[in-house]
N, C-alpha and C positions, 0 to 999 in steps of 0.2 A: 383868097386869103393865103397867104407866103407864111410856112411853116418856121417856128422862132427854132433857134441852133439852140442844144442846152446842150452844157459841159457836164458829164458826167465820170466821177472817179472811182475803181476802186481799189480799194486796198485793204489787201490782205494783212491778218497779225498772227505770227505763228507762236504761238503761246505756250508757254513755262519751256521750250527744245531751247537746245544750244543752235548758234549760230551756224555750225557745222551740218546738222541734224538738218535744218531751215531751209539750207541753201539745197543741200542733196533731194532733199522734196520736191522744192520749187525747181531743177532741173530735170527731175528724174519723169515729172507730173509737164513738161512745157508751160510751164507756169508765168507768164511775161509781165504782169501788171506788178503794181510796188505793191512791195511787202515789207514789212514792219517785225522786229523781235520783242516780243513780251515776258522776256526772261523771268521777269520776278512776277510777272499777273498782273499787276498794276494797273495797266488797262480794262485788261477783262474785267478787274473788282469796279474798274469805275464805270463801266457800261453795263454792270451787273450779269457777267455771261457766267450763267450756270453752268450749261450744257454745250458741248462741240459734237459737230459744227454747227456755228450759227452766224447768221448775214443780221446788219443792224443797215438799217438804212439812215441815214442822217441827210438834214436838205440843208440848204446855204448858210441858215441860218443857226447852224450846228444843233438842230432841233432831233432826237430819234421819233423818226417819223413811225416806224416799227421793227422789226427782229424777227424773222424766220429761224425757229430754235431745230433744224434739221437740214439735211438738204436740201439747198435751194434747186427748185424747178423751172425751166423756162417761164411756165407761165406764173407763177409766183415772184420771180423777177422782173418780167412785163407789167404784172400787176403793181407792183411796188415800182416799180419807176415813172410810171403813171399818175401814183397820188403826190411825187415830189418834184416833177418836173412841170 
């Protein structure tokens, strides 16, 4: 059995900082995947994030599959990649 490829993305949103604030994180941290500005919240209101940090997992079907409301863990990342792949 030949193991199937799955595209996986993510992307960061740095929420209510200025663009300036964003950027100096995301270099200061080696931060390399896309990252998003959520200047006004907007997003966070629509994916309902209460709490930071928190990883929302979403599958193709732009379904949230779940939401880790704390630091993500390796294996809490393992695990959640598992139930969407």
């Amino acid at each position: 059995m030949q193991a199937q490829k799955k595209d996986i993305v993510f992307l960061g949103i740095d929420f209510q900082e200025s663009s300036s604030d964003a950027t100096s994180f995301l270099q200061l941290h080696g931060i390399t995947y896309l990252a998003g500005l959520d200047a006004n919240g907007s997003i966070a209101n629509k994916y309902g994030v209460t709490s930071l940090p928190q990883t929302i997992f979403i599958d193709r079907k732009v379904t949230v599959t779940n939401r880790e409301p704390q630091e993500l863990t390796i294996q809490e990342l393992s695990r959640n990649l598992q139930l969407i792949t």
